[in-house]
C-alpha positions as CSV (number, residue, x, y, z in Angstrom):
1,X,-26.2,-26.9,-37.3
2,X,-27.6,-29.2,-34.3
3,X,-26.1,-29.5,-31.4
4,X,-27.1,-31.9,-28.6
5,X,-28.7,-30.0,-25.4
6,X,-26.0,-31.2,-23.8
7,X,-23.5,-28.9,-25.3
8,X,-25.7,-26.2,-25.8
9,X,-23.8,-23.3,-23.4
10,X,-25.8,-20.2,-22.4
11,X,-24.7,-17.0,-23.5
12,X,-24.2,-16.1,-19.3
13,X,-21.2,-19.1,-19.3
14,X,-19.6,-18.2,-22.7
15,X,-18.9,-14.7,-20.9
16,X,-18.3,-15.7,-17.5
17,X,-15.7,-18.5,-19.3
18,X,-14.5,-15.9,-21.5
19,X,-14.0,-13.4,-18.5
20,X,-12.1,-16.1,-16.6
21,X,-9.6,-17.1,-19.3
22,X,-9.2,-12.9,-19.7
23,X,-8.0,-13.1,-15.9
24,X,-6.1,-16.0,-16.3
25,X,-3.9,-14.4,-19.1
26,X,-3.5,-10.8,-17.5
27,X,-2.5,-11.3,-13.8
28,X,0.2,-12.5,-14.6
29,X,1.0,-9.4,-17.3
30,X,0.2,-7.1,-14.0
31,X,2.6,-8.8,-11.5
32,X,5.6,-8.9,-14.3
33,X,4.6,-4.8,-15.3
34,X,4.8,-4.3,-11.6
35,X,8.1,-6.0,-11.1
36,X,9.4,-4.1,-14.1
37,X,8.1,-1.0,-12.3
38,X,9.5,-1.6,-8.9
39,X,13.2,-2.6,-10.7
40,X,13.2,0.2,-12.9
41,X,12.4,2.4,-9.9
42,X,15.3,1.0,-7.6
43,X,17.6,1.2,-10.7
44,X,16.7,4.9,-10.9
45,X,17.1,5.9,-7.8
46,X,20.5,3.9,-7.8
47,X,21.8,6.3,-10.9
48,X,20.7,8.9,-9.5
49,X,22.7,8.7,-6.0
50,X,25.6,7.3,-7.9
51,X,25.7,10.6,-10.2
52,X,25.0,12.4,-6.9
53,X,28.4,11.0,-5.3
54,X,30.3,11.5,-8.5
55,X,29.6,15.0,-9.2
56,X,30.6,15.5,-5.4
57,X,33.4,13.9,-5.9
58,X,34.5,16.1,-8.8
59,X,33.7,19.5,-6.8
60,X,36.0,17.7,-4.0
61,X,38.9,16.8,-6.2
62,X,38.7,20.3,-8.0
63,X,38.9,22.1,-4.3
64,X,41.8,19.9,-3.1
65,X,43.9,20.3,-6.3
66,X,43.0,24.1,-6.7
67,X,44.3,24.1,-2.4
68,X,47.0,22.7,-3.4
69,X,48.0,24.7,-5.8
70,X,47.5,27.9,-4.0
71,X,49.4,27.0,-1.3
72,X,52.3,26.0,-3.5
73,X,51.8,29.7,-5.3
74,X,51.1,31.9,-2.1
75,X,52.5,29.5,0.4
76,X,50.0,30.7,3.0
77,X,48.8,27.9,5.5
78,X,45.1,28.8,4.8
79,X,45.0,26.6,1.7
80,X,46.4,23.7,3.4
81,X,43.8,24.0,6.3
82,X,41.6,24.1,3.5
83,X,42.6,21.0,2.0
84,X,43.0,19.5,5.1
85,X,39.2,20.3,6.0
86,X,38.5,18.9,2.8
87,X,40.3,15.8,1.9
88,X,38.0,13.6,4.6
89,X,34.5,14.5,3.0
90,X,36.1,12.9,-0.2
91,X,37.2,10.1,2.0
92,X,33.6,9.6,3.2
93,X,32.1,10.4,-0.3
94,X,34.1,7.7,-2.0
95,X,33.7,5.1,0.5
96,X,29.5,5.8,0.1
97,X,30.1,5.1,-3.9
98,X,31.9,1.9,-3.1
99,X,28.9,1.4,-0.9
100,X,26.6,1.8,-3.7
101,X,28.4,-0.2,-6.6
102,X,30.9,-2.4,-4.4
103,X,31.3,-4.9,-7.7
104,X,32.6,-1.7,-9.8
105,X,35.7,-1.1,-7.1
106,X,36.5,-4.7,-7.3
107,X,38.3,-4.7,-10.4
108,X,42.3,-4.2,-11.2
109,X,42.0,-0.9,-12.9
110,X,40.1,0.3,-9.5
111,X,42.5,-0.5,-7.5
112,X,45.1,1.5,-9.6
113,X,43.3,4.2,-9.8
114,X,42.7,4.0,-5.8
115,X,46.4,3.6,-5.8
116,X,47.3,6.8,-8.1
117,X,44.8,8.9,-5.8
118,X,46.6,8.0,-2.7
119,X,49.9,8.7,-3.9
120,X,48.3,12.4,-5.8
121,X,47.5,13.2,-2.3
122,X,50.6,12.2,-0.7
123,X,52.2,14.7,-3.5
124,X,49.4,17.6,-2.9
């Protein structure tokens, strides 16, 4: 096959051409992997506070209800200094989870279960 000189193309452009188009099509693959990266990343490290707080909040909960409950047993004062000394940190701890995931407290069932804490501790 024949083709006029004029669109005869070097092997040098078919490359540099082909390299081009190459560039074209995977720049924009490397800033959306990168994004991906960078989400995925803040994500994680999101999680992995938020489990953080919550397994505080469990060790928290566990030392005010077992204060509690030895000061009703043993009526001794030193449980309830102990739950006293203990009740703010889950104050601060919950208020850092809210922090973190505001839209998850926003909700009716939050607020009940906000409201069944409060009164739990007036009882304790």
């Amino acid at each position: 096959m024949y083709l006029p000189y004029k669109l005869r193309f070097l092997p040098s452009q078919i490359v540099t051409v082909t390299v081009l188009l190459t560039l074209l099509l995977f720049i924009p693959q490397i800033w959306l992997n990168w994004q991906a990266y960078y989400h995925f990343n803040r994500i994680t490290k999101n999680e992995f506070q938020l489990q953080k707080l919550s397994d505080k909040i469990i060790y928290f909960d566990e030392v005010l209800t077992m204060s509690a409950r030895m000061n009703a047993v043993t009526g001794k004062l030193t449980w309830e200094q102990r739950y006293r000394q203990f009740e703010p940190q889950l104050d601060v701890i919950i208020k850092e989870l809210i922090k973190l995931a505001p839209k998850t407290y926003e909700n009716e069932d939050a607020k009940k279960i906000d409201a069944a804490n409060q009164q739990l501790v007036r009882m304790e």
